[in-house]
C-alpha positions in Angstrom: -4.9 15.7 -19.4 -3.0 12.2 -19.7 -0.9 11.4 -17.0 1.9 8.7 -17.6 3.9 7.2 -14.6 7.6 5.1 -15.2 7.6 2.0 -12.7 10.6 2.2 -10.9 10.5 -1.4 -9.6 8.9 -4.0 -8.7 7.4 -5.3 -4.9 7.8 -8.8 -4.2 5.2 -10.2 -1.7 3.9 -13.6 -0.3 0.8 -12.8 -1.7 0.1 -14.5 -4.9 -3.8 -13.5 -4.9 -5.5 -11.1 -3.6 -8.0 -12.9 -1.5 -7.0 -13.0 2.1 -4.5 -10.8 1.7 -4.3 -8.2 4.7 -6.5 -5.0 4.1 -3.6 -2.4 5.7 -0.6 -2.7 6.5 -0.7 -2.2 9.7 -2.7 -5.7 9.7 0.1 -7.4 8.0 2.7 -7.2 11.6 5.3 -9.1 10.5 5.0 -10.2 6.8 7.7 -9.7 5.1 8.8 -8.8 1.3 11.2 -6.9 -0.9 11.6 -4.2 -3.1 13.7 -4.6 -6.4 14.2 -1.6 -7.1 15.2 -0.7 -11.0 18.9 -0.3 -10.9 19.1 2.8 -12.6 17.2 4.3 -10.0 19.8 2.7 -6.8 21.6 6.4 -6.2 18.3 7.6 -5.2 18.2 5.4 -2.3 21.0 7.2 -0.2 20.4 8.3 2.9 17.1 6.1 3.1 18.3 3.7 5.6 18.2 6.4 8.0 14.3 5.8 8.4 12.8 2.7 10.0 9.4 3.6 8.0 9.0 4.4 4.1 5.3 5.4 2.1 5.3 3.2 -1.1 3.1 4.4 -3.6 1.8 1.8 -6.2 -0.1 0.9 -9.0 -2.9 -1.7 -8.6 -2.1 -3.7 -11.5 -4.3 -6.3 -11.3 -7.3 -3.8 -10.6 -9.5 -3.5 -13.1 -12.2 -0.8 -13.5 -14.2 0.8 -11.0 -17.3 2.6 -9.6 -18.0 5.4 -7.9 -19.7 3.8 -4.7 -18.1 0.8 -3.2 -18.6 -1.4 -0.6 -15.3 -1.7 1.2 -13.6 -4.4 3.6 -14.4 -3.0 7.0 -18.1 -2.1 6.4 -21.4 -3.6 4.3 -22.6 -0.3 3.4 -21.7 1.3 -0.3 -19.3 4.1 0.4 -18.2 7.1 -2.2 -14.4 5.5 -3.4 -12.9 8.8 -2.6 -13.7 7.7 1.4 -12.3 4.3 0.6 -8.8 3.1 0.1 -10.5 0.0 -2.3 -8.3 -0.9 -5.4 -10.7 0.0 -8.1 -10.5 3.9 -8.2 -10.6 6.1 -11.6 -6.9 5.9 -11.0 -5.3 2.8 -9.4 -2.8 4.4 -6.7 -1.9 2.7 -3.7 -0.2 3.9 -1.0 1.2 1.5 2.1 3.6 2.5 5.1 6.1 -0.2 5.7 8.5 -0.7 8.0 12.7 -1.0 6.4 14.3 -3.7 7.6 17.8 -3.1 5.4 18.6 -2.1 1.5 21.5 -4.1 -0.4 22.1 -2.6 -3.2 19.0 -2.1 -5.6 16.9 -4.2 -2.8 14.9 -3.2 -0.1 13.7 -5.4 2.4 10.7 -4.5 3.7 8.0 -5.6 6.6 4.4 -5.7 7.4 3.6 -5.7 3.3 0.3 -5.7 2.5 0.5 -5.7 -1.2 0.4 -8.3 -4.4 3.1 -9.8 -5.3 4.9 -8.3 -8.5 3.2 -4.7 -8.0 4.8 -2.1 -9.9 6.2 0.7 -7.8 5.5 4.0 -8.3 7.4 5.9 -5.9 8.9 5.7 -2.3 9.3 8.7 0.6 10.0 8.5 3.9 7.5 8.4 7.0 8.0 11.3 9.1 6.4 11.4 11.9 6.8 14.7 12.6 5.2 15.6 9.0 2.5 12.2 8.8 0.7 11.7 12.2 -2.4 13.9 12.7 -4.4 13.7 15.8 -7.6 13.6 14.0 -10.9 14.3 14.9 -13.1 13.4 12.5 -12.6 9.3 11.2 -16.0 9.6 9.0 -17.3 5.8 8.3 -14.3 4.2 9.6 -15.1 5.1 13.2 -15.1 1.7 15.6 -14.4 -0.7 12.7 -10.8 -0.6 12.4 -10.7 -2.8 15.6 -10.3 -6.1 14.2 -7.7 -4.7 11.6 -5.4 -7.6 12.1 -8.1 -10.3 11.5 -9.6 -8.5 8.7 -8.3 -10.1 5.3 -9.4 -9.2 1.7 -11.6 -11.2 -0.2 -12.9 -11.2 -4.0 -15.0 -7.8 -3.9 -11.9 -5.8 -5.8 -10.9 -8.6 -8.5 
């Protein structure tokens, strides 16, 4: 089955390439961007300035291709993709948490933005905490490595 997506805008970032770029956002404290949301689409942000965190799914357009087994940012070991959030996946979804600083109109303003400039958005929901934080018990590969997060940055592996 084909699956087609519409954009519904467009995420406006610092980052012009993605080497060096941060690798979550939770890395990227403090960077700031924007949203320009299609205008067509503005009536569907009421009510979203009521949350001070949104999900933004997006499509890694500058992605191309992919493999099965990866090796990602925070380890030197080839994982399976599906246990990585790498860029080059049989379909290129990304998905960030951000913090929302204020909407005007058709644009948000966003912080800690870990994504390319000029991305084409997908879709936005709001973080719930109540809904989206798990105490987990199981953090696979990942376990320990996510210490460094802020100093991590991405580098040509995914272009």
């Amino acid at each position: 089955m084909k699956i087609t997506f519409e954009q519904i805008g467009t995420i406006d970032t610092p980052f012009k390439t993605t080497e060096n770029m941060p690798i979550q956002s939770k890395g990227a404290k403090g960077v700031k961007g924007k949203i320009i949301l299609n205008k067509e689409f503005t009536l569907g942000l009421n009510d979203l300035s009521g949350f001070s965190h949104i999900i933004l799914l997006y499509y890694f357009h500058k992605s191309k291709g992919f493999e099965l087994e990866t090796k990602p940012f925070l380890d030197t070991v080839k994982r399976g993709v599906f246990s990585t959030r790498a860029p080059k996946r049989p379909n290129g979804i990304g998905i960030s948490v951000v913090k929302l600083l204020n909407i005007d109109k058709n644009v948000i303003n966003i912080e800690n933005v870990d994504i390319l400039d000029g991305t084409p958005l997908l879709d936005i929901k709001p973080y719930i905490p109540d809904f989206d934080n798990y105490n987990v018990e199981k953090r696979g590969w990942t376990k320990n490595k996510t210490l460094n997060l802020n100093t991590i940055k991405s580098d040509k592996r995914f272009q």
